[in-house]
Rosetta silent file (secondary structure, phi, psi, omega in degrees, C-alpha in Angstrom):
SEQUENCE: XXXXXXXXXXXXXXXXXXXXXXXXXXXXXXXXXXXXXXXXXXXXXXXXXXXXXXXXXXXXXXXXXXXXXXXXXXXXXXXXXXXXXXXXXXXXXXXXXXXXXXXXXXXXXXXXXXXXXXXXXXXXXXXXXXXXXXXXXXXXXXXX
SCORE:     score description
SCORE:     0.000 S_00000001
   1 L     0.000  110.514  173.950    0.000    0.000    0.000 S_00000001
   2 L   -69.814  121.416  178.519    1.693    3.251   -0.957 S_00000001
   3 L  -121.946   99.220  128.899    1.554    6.080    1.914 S_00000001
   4 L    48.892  146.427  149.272    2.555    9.685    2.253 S_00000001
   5 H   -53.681  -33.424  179.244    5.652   10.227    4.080 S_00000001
   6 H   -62.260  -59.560  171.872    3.564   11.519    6.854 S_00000001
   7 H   -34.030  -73.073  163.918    1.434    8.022    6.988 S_00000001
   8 H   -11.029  -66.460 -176.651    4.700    6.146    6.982 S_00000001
   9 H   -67.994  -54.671 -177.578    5.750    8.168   10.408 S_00000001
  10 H   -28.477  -65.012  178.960    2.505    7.900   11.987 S_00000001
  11 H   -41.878  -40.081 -156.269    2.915    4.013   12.026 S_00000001
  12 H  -112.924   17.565  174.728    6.294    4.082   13.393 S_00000001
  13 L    73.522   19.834 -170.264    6.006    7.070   15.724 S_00000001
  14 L  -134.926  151.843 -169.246    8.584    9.531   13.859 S_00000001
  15 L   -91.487 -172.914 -175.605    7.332   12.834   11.644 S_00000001
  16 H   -72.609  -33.917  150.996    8.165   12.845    7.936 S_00000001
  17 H   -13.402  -64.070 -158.595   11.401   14.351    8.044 S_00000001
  18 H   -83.279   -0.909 -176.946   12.647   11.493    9.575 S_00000001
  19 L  -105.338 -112.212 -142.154   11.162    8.678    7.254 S_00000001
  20 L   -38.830   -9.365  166.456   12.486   11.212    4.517 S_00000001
  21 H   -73.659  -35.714 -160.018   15.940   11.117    6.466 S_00000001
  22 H   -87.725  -35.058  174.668   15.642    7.168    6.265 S_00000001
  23 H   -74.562  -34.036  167.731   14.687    7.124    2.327 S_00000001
  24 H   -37.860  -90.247 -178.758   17.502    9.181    1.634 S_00000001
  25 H    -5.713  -55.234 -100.219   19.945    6.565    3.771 S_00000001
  26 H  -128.445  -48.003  179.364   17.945    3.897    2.036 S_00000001
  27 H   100.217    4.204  177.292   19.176    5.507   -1.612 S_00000001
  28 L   -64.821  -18.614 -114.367   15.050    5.641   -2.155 S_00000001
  29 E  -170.581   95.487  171.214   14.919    9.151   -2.518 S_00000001
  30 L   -20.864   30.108  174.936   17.015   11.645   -4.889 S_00000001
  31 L    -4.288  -69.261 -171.591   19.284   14.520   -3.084 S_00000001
  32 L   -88.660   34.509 -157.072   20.100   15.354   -6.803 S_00000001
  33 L  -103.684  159.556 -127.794   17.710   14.521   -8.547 S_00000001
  34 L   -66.477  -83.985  166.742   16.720   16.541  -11.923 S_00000001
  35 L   -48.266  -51.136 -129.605   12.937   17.643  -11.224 S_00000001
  36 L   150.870  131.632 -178.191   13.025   18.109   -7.486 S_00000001
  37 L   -68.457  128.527  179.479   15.059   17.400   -4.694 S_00000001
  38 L    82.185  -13.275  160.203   13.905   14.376   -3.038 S_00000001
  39 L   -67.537  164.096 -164.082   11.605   12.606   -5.647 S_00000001
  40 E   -83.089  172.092 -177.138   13.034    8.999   -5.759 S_00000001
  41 L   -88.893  151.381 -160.642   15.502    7.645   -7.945 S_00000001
  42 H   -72.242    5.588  158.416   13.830    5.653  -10.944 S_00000001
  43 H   -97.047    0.643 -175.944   14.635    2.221   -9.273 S_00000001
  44 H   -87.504  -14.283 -141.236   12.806    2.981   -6.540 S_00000001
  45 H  -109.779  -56.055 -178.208    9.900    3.641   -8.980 S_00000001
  46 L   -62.642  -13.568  158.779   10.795    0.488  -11.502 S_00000001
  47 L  -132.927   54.027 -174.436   10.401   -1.621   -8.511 S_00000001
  48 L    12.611   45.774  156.862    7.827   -0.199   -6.947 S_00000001
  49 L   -78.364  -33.290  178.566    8.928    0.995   -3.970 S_00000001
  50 E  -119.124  145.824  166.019    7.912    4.780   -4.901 S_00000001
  51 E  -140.179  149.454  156.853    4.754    5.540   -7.425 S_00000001
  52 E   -43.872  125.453  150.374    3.614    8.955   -8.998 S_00000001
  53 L  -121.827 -174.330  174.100    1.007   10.560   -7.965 S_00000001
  54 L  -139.040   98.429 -179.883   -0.713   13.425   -9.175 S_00000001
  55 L   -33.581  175.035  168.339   -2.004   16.712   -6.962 S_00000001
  56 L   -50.120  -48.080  179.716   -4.916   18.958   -7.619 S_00000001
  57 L   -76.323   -8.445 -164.586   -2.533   21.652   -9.074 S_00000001
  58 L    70.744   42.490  161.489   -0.868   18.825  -11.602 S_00000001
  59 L  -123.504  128.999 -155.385    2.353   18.666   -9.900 S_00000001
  60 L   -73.578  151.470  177.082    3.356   15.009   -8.910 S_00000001
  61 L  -122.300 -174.880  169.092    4.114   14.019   -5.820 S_00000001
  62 E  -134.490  144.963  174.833    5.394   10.444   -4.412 S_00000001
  63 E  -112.245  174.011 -171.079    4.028    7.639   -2.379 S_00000001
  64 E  -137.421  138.903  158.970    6.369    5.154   -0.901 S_00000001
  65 L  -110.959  104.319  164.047    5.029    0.894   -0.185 S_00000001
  66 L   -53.446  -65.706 -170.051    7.429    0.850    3.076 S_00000001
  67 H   -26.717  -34.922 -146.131    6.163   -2.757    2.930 S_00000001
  68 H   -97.869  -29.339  177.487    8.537   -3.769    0.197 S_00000001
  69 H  -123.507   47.003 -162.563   11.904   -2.293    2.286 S_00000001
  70 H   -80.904  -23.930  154.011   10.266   -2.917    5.679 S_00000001
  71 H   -51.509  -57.920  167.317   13.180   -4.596    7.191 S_00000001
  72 H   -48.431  -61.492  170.126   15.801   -1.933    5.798 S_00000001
  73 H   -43.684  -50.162 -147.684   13.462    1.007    6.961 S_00000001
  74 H   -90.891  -19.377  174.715   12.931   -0.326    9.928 S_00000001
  75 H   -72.234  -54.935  164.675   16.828   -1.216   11.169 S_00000001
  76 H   -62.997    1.263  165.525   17.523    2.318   10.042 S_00000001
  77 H   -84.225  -64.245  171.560   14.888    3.998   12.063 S_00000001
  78 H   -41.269  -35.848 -163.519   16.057    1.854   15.058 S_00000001
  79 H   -96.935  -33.219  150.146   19.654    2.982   14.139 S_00000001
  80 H   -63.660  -23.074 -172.661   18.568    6.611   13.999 S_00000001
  81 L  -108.852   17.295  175.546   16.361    7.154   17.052 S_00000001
  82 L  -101.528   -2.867 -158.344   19.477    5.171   18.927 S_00000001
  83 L   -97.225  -58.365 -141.333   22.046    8.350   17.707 S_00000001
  84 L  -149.417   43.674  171.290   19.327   11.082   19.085 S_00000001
  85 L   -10.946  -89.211  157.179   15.895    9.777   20.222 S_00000001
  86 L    18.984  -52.470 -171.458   15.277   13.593   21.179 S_00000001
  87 L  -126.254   63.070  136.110   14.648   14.820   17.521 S_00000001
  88 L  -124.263   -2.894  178.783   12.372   11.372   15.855 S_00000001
  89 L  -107.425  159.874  171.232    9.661   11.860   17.399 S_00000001
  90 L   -84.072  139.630 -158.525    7.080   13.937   17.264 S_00000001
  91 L   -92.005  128.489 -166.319    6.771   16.147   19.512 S_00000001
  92 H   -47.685  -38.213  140.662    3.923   16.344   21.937 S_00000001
  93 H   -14.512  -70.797 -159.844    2.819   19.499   21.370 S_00000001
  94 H  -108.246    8.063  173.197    2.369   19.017   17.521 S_00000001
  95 L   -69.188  137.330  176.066    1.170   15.514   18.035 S_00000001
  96 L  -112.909  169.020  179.098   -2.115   14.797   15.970 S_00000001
  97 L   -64.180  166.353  164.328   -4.988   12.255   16.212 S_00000001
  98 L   -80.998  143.941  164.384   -4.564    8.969   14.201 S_00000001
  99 L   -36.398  131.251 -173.861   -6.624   10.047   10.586 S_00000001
 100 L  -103.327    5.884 -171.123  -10.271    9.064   10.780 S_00000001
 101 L    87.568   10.393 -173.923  -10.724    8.876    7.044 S_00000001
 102 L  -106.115  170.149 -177.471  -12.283   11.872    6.407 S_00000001
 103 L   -94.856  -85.071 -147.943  -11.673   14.909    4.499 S_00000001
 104 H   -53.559  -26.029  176.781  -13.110   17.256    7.375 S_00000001
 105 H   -51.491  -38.339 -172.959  -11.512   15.116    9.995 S_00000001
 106 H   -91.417  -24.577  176.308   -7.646   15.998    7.828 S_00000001
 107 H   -71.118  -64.433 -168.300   -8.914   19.746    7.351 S_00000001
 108 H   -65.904    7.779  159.025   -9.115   19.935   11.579 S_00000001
 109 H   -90.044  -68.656 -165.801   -5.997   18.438   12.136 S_00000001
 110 H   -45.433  -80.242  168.063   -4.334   20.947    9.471 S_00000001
 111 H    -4.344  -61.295  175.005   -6.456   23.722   11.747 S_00000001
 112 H   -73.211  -10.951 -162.631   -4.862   22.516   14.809 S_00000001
 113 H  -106.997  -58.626  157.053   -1.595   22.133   13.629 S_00000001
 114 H   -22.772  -68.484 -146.709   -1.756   25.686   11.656 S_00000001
 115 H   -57.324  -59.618 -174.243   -3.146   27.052   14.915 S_00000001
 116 H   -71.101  -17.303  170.813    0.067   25.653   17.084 S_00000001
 117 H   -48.917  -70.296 -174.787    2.827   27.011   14.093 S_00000001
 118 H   -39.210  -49.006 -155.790    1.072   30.607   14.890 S_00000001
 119 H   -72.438  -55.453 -172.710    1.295   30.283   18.638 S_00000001
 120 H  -108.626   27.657  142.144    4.664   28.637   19.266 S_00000001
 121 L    66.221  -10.541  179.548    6.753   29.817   16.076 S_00000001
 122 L   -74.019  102.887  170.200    7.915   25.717   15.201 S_00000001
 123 L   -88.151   18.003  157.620    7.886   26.099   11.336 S_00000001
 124 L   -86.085   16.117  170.998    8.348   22.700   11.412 S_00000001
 125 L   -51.928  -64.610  167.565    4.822   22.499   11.610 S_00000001
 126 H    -3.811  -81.153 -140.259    4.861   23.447    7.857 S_00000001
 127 H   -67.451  -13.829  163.154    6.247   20.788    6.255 S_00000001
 128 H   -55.275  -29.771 -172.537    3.460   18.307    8.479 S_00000001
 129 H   -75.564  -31.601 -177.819    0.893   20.439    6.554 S_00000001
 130 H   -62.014  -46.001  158.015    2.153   19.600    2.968 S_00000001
 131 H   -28.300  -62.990  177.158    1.637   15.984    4.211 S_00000001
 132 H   -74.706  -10.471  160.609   -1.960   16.490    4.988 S_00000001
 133 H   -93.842  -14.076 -176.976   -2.548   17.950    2.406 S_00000001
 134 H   -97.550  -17.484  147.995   -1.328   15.161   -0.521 S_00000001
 135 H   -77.300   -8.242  170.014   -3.274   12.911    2.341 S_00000001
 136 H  -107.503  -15.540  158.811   -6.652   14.842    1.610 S_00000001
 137 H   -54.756  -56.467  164.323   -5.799   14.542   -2.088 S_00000001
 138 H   -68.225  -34.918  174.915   -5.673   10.667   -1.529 S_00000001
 139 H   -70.148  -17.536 -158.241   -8.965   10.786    0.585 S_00000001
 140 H   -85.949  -60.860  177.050  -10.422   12.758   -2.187 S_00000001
 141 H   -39.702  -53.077 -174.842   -9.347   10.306   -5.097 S_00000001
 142 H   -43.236  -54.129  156.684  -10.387    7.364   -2.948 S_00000001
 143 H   -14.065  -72.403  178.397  -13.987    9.110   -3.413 S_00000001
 144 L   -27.155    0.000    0.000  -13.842    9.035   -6.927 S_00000001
């Protein structure tokens, strides 16, 4: 099942940074690549570890099936939250509900999560919204 970087951390308790820390490590995931920094490299794609998607605005995004490098993923997650536990987690503060499956359910979690950037100045808030939002893009398609 291909998930959002964001999905990906929810299961394992880490925000998307850090699963995007691990696909680098992992070689899934471009530094250099062409289009955009951080779409995967085409073997992750030809063996479907990463797939295209495509936003609202037409600019593709990527899902990752974890499933496929779940051993690999998961020894480097272990091997990362052993150098600095402190910064893999999410932080309580900025912690969200698990996703009920809803569109309005993923607009109030952006709301709450917006709400705590403004208060407490952590733009790392941000990059959790661009998650939720390419996750209400996949609730929306699922619609379809």
């Amino acid at each position: 099942m291909y998930q959002t970087m964001t999905q990906i951390g929810r299961t394992y308790g880490v925000d998307a940074k850090s699963v995007g820390k691990i696909l680098y490590l992992l070689k899934i995931r471009d530094p250099e690549h062409p289009e955009q920094k951080g779409f995967p490299y085409e073997q992750a794609v030809v063996h479907g570890i990463a797939k295209a998607y495509t936003g609202r605005t037409g600019e593709p995004y990527y899902r990752y099936d974890i499933e496929r490098i779940k051993e690999e993923f998961e020894a480097e997650l272990q091997r990362l939250k052993a150098e600095s536990p402190e910064q893999q987690t999410v932080p309580e503060k900025a912690a969200t509900p698990p996703p009920t499956g809803t569109v309005e359910a993923k607009l109030q979690e952006m709301l709450t999560l917006l709400n705590n950037v403004l208060q407490t100045g952590d733009i790392n808030g941000i990059y959790r919204l661009k998650g939720h939002i390419a996750d209400i893009y996949a609730l929306l398609a699922e619609r379809s």
